[in-house]
C-alpha positions as CSV (number, residue, x, y, z in Angstrom):
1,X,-69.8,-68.8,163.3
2,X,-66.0,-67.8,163.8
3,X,-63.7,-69.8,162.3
4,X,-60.9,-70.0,164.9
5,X,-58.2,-72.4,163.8
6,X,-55.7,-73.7,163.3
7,X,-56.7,-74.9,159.7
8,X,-54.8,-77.0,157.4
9,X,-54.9,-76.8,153.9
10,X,-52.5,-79.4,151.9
11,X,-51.1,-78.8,148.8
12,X,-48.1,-79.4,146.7
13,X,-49.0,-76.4,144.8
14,X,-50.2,-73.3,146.5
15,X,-53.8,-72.8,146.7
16,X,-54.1,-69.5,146.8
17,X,-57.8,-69.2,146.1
18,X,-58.7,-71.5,149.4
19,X,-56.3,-69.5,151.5
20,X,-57.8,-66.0,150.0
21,X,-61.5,-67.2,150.7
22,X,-60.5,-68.3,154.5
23,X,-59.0,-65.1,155.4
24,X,-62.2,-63.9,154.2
25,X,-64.3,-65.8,156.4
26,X,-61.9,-64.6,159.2
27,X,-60.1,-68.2,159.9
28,X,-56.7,-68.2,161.9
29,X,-54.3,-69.6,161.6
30,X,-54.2,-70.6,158.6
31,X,-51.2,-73.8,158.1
32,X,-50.1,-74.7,154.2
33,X,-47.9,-77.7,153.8
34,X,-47.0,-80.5,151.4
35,X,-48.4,-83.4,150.6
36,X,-44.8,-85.2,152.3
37,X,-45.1,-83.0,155.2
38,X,-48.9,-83.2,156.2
39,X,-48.3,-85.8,158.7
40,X,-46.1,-84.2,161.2
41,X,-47.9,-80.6,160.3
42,X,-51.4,-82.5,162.0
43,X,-49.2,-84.2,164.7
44,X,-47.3,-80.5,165.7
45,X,-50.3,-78.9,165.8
46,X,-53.4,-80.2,165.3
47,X,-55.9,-78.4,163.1
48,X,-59.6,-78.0,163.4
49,X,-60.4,-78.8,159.8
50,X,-58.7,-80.0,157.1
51,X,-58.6,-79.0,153.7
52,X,-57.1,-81.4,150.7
53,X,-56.8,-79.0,148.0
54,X,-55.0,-80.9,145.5
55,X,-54.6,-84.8,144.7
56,X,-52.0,-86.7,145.7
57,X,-50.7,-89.2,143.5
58,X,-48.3,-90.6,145.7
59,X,-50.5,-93.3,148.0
60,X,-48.3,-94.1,150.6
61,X,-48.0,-90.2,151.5
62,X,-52.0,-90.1,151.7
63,X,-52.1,-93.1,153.7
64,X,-49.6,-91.3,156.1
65,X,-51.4,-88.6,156.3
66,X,-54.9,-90.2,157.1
67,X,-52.9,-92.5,160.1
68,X,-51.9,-88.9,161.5
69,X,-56.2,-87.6,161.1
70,X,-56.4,-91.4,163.4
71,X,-54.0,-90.5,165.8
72,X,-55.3,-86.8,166.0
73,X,-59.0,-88.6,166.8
74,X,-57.6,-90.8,169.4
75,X,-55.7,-88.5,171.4
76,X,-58.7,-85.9,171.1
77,X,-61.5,-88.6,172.4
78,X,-62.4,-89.2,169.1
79,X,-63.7,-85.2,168.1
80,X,-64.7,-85.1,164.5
81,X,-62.8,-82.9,162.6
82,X,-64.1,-82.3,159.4
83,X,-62.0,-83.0,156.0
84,X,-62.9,-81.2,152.7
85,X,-61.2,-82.7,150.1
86,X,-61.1,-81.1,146.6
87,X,-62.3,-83.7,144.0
88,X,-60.1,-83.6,141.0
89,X,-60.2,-86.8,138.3
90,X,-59.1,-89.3,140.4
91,X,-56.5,-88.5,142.2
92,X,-58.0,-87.5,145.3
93,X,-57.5,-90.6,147.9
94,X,-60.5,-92.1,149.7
95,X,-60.1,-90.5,153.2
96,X,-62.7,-92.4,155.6
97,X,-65.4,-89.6,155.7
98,X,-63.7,-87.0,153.4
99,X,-66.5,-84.5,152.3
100,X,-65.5,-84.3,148.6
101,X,-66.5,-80.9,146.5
102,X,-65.7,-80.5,142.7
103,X,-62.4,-79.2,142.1
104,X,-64.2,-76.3,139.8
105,X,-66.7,-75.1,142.6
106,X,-65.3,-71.3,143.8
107,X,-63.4,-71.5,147.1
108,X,-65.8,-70.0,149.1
109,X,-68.1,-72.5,148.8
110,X,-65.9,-75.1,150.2
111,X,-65.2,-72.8,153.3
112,X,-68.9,-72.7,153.9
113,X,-69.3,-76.5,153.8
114,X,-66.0,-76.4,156.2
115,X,-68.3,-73.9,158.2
116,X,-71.0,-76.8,157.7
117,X,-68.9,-79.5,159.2
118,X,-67.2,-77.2,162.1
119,X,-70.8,-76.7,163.7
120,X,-70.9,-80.3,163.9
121,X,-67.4,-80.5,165.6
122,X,-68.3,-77.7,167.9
123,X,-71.4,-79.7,168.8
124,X,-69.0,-83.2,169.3
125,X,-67.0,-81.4,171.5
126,X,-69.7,-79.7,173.8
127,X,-71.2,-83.2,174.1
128,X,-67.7,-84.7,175.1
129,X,-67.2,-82.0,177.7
130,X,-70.3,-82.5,179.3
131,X,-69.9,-85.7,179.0
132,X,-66.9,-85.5,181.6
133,X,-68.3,-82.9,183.1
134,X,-70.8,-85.7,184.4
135,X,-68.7,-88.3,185.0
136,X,-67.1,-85.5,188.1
137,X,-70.6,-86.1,189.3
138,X,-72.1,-89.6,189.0
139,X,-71.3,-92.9,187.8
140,X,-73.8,-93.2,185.9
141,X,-73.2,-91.7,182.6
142,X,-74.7,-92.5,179.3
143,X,-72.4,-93.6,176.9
144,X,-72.2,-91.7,173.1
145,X,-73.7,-94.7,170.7
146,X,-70.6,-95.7,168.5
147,X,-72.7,-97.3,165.9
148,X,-72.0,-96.2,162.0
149,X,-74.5,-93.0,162.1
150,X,-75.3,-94.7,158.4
151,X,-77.5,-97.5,160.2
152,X,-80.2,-94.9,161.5
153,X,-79.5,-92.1,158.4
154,X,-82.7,-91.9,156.3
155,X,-82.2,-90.4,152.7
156,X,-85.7,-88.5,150.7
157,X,-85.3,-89.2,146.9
158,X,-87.4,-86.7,145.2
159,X,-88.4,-87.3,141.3
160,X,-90.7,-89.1,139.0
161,X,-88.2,-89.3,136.0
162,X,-86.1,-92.9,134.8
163,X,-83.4,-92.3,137.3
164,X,-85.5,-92.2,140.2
165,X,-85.5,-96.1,140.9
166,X,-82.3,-96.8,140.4
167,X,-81.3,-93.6,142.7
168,X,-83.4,-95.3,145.6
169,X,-81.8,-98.9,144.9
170,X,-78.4,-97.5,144.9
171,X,-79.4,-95.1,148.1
172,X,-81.0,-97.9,149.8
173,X,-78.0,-100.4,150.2
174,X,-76.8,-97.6,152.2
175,X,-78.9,-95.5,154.9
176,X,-83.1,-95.8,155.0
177,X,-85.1,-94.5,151.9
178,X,-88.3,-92.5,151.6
179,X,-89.5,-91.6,148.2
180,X,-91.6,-88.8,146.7
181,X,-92.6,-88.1,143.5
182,X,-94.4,-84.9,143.6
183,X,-92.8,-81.7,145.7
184,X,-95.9,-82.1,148.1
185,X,-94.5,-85.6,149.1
186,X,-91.3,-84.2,149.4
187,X,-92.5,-81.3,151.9
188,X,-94.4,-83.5,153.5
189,X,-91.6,-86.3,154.0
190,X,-89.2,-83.4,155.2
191,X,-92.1,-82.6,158.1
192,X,-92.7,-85.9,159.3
193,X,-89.3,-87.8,159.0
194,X,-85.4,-87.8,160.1
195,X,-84.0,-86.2,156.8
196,X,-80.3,-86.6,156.2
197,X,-79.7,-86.1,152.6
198,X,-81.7,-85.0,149.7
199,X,-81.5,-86.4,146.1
200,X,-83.5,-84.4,143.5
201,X,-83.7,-86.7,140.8
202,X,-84.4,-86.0,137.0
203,X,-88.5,-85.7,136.1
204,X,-88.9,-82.2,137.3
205,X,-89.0,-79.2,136.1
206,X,-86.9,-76.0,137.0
207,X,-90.1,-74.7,139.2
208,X,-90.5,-77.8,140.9
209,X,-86.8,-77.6,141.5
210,X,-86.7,-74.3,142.7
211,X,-90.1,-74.5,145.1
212,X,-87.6,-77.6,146.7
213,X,-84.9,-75.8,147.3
214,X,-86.8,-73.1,148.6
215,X,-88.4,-74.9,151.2
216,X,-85.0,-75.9,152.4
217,X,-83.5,-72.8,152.4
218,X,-86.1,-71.5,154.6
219,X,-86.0,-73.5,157.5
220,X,-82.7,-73.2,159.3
221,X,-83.0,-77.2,160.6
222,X,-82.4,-77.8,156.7
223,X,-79.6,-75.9,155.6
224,X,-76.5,-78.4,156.3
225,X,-78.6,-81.3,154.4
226,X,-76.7,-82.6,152.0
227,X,-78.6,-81.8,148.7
228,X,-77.6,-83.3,145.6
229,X,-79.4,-82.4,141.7
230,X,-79.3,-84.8,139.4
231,X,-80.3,-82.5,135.8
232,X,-79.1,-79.3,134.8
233,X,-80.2,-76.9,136.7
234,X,-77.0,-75.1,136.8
235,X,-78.4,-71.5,137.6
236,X,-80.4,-72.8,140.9
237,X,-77.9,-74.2,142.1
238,X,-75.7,-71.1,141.9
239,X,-78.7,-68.8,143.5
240,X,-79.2,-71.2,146.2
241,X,-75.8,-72.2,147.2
242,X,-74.8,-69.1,149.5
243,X,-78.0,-70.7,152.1
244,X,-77.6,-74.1,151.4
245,X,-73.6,-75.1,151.5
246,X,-74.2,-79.1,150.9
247,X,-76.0,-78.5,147.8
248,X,-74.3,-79.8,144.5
249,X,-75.1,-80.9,141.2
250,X,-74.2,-84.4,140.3
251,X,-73.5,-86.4,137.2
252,X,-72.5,-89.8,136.7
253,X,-75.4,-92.1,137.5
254,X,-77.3,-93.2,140.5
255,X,-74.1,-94.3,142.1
256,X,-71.8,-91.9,141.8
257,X,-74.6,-89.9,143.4
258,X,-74.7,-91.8,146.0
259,X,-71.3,-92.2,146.9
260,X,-70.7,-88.1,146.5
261,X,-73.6,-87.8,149.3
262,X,-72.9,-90.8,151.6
263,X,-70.0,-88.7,154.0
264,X,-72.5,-86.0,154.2
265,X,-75.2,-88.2,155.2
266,X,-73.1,-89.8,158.0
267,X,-72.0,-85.9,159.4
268,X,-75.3,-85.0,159.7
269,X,-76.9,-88.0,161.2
270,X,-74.0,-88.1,163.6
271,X,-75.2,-84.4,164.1
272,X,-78.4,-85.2,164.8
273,X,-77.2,-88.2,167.6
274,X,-75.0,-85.4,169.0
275,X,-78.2,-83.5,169.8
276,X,-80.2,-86.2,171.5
277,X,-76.6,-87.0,173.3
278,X,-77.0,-83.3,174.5
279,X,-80.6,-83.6,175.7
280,X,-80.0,-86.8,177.5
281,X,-76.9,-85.3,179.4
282,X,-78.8,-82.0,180.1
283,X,-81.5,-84.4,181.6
284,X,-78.5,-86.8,183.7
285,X,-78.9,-89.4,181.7
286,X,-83.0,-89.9,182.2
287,X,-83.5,-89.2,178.3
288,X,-81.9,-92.4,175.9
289,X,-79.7,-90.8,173.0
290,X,-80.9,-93.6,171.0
291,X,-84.7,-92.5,170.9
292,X,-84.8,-89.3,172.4
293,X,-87.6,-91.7,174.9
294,X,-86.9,-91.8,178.1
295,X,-84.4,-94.3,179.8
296,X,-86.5,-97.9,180.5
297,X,-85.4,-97.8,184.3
298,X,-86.2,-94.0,184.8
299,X,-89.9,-95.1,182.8
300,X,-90.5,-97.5,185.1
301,X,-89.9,-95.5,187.9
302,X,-92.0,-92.7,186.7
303,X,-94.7,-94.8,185.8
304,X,-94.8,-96.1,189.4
305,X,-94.9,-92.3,190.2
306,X,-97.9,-91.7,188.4
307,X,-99.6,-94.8,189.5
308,X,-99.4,-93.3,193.0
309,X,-99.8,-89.9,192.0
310,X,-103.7,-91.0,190.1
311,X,-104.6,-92.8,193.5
312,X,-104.2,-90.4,195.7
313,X,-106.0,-87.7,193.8
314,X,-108.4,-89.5,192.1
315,X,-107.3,-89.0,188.7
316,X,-107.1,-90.8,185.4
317,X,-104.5,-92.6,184.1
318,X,-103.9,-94.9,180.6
319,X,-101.0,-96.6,179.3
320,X,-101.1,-98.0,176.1
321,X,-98.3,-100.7,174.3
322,X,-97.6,-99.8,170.1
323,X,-96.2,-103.0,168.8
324,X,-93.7,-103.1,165.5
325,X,-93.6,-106.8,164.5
326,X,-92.4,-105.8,161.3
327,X,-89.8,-103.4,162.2
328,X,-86.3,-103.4,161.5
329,X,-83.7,-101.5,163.9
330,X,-83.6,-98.3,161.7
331,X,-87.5,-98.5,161.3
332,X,-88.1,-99.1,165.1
333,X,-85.7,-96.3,166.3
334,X,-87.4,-93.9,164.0
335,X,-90.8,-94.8,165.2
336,X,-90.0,-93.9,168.6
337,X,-88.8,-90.5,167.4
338,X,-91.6,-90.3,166.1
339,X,-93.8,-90.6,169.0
340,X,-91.9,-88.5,170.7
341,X,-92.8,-85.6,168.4
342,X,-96.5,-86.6,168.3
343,X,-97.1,-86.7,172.2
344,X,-98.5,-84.4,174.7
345,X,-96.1,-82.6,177.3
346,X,-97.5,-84.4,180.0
347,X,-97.0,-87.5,178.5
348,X,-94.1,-90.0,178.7
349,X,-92.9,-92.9,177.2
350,X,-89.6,-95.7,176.3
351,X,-88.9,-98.2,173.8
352,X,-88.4,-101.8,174.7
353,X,-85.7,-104.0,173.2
354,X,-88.2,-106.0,170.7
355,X,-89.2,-102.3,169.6
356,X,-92.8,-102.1,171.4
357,X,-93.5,-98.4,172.7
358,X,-94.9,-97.8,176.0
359,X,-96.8,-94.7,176.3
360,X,-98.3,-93.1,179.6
361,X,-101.8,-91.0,179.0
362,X,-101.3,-89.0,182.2
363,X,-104.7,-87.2,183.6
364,X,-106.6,-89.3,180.5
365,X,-109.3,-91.7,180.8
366,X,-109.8,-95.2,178.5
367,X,-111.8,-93.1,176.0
368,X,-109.7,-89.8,175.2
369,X,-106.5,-92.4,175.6
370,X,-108.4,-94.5,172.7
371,X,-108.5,-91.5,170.5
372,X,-104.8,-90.1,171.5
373,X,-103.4,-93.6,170.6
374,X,-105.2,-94.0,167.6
375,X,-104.1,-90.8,166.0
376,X,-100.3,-92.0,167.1
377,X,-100.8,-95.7,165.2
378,X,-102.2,-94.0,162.3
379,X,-99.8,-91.4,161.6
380,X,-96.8,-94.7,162.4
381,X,-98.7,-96.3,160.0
382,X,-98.6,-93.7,157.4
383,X,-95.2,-92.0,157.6
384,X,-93.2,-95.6,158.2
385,X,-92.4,-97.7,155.6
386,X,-91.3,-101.5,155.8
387,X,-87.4,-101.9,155.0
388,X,-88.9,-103.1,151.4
389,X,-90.4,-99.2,150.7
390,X,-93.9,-100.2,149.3
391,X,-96.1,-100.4,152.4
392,X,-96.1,-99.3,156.0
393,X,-95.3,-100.2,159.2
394,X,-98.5,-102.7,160.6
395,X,-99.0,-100.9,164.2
396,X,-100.9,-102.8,167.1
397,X,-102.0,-100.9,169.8
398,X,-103.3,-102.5,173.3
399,X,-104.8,-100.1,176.1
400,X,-105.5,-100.0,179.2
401,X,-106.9,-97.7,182.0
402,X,-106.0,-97.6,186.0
403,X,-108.6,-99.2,188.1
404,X,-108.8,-98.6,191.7
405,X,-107.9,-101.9,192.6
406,X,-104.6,-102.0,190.4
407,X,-101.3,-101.9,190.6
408,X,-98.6,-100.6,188.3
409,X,-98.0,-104.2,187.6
410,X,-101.6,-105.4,187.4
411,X,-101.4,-102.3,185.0
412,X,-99.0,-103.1,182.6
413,X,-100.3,-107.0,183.0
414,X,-103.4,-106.2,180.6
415,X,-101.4,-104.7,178.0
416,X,-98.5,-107.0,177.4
417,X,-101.0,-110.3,178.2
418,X,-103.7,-109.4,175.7
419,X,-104.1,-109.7,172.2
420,X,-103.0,-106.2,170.6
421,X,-105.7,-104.9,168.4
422,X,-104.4,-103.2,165.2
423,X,-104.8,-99.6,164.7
């Protein structure tokens, strides 16, 4: 993508390297200014991306400077604009979402994280103007969750080595955890799950490694992951790097890990909101950005369609009721995705608040909807894990089939009133 500017990079010493591998890329303008005149830099002109390239020891001047990134935010609606701060010792400060890279990684691979981050940006901003784009049209117009992306971010922890249970206890007081030990669990987790960051862990070998990283540089969905190898595999890193700009090696222990991965987790789980923003504005609103479901009232409604519709012409209908006692928020909004995925296109369904999924069988009679929503429960149960990790999500499905005598509440009746069955 271009990278039209303006772009900031900070400094008290010229960074010549940074500015060399921008103009590279083809970014204009490109603004250099001190650490004591960042603030009003950001305030005269405010930059798409930011770049820290140096530490600054003087707190109170990197406390100025992240009020002016606030104030930028506020007057733009909030737009994300990246920051890409060069990681040095110690000195550099603790921006709120800073994306951190090692001071010693070449230049060009922090412009293609910056690259990384901007698609993100670009996609904040299309969402915002369609956002009041809408609100020209109708009242009604879905508001962008504000919750921390963190609280929905699910992180895969690959590895079979002594770090790998401390890397998931360290990840999971964060974001969601699914662990593999073998690369087929890993593939497999990356099919069948909301991915947001990737920690290869210590245990495998530079194959194993390498088959990983190849499966993510393959896919286009999976090159902004954030990647992080713990072991040295210095070389693999270096050959996959140009396709996969998140990827790092990391030292340290499982928590410095962690917190080196934690930014890019939040970008690209607010990415992935941004997206399901997107389909629910290019559907007015009928599609919930939370779930990617659609919208209870515009379910209902719907489902009284389709209750009319299988009268008239005769045909079959089922609706059937998955029911997540055991499911936390992050567990319960992932299920829904998941069903998403795993319906037909001529099927529909929303989540209700205590998590249970209601899912219309259009054209589809008691028995095929039996075998349909089985298939559904099992895979939930499979692929989800309770908030503890070691076993998954109990699933109870109820069914039930229009009769000619009912009605779409004589309908739903039988499925919330009776027992569910488990799947």
């Amino acid at each position: 993508m271009a990278l039209q500017g303006p772009f900031a990079v900070i400094a008290d010493q010229p960074a010549r390297d940074v500015v060399e591998a921008l103009r590279a890329a083809g970014a204009y303008p490109i603004i250099e200014a001190r650490w004591a005149d960042a603030a009003a830099v950001l305030h005269a002109r405010p930059p798409q991306g930011v770049i820290l390239a140096d530490g600054c020891a003087d707190h109170a001047r990197a406390a100025v400077l992240e009020k002016a990134l606030e104030v930028q935010a506020e007057h733009e609606a909030g737009l994300f604009t990246p920051v890409i701060a060069r990681a040095r010792d110690d000195l550099i400060p603790r921006f709120a979402d800073a994306l951190s890279i090692a001071a010693k990684v070449p230049a060009e691979r922090l412009v293609g994280r910056l690259t990384a981050a901007l698609r993100v940006r670009t996609l904040h901003a299309t969402v915002l103007r369609r956002m009041r784009t809408l609100a020209t049209r109708t009242n009604a117009v879905p508001d962008l969750p504000n919750a921390d992306p963190l609280d929905e971010a699910g992180v895969l922890v690959a590895g079979r080595g002594r770090s790998h249970p401390s890397l998931c206890t360290a990840a999971g007081e964060h974001v969601g955890v699914i662990g593999a030990l073998t690369v087929e669990g890993a593939a497999h987790a990356l099919k069948s799950r909301d991915i947001d960051g990737i920690i290869i862990g210590d245990g495998f070998g530079a194959r194993v490694v390498e088959a990983l990283l190849t499966v993510l540089a393959e896919e286009a969905r999976f090159r902004d992951l954030a990647v992080a190898v713990v072991g040295n595999h210095t070389a693999l890193i270096e050959s996959f790097a140009p396709v996969l700009p998140n990827l790092e090696r990391v030292g340290g222990g499982a928590a410095h890990a962690i917190e080196y991965l934690l930014p890019y987790i939040r970008v690209h789980a607010f990415g992935r909101r941004l997206k399901r923003m997107l389909a629910c504005l290019d559907a007015k609103g009928a599609i919930d950005p939370d779930t990617g479901l659609l919208a209870n009232a515009v379910f209902w409604r719907d489902l009284n369609r389709a209750v009319d519709t299988a009268e008239k012409r005769g045909a079959a209908l089922s609706i059937a009721r998955f029911s997540l006692p055991a499911a936390d928020r992050r567990t319960g909004l992932e299920a829904a995705r998941l069903v998403g995925r795993l319906m037909r296109h001529v099927d529909f369904a929303c989540q209700e608040a205590d998590k249970s999924i209601f899912t219309v069988f259009t054209e589809t009679d008691l028995r095929a909807a039996h075998v349909v929503a089985r298939r559904i429960a099992s895979v939930l149960k499979k692929v989800m894990l309770t908030t503890d990790g070691k076993a998954g999500v109990e699933t109870a499905v109820t069914l039930a089939t229009l009769k000619p005598s009912d009605s779409t509440e004589s309908l739903v009746a039988r499925i919330v009133e009776e027992p569910p069955k488990p799947a």
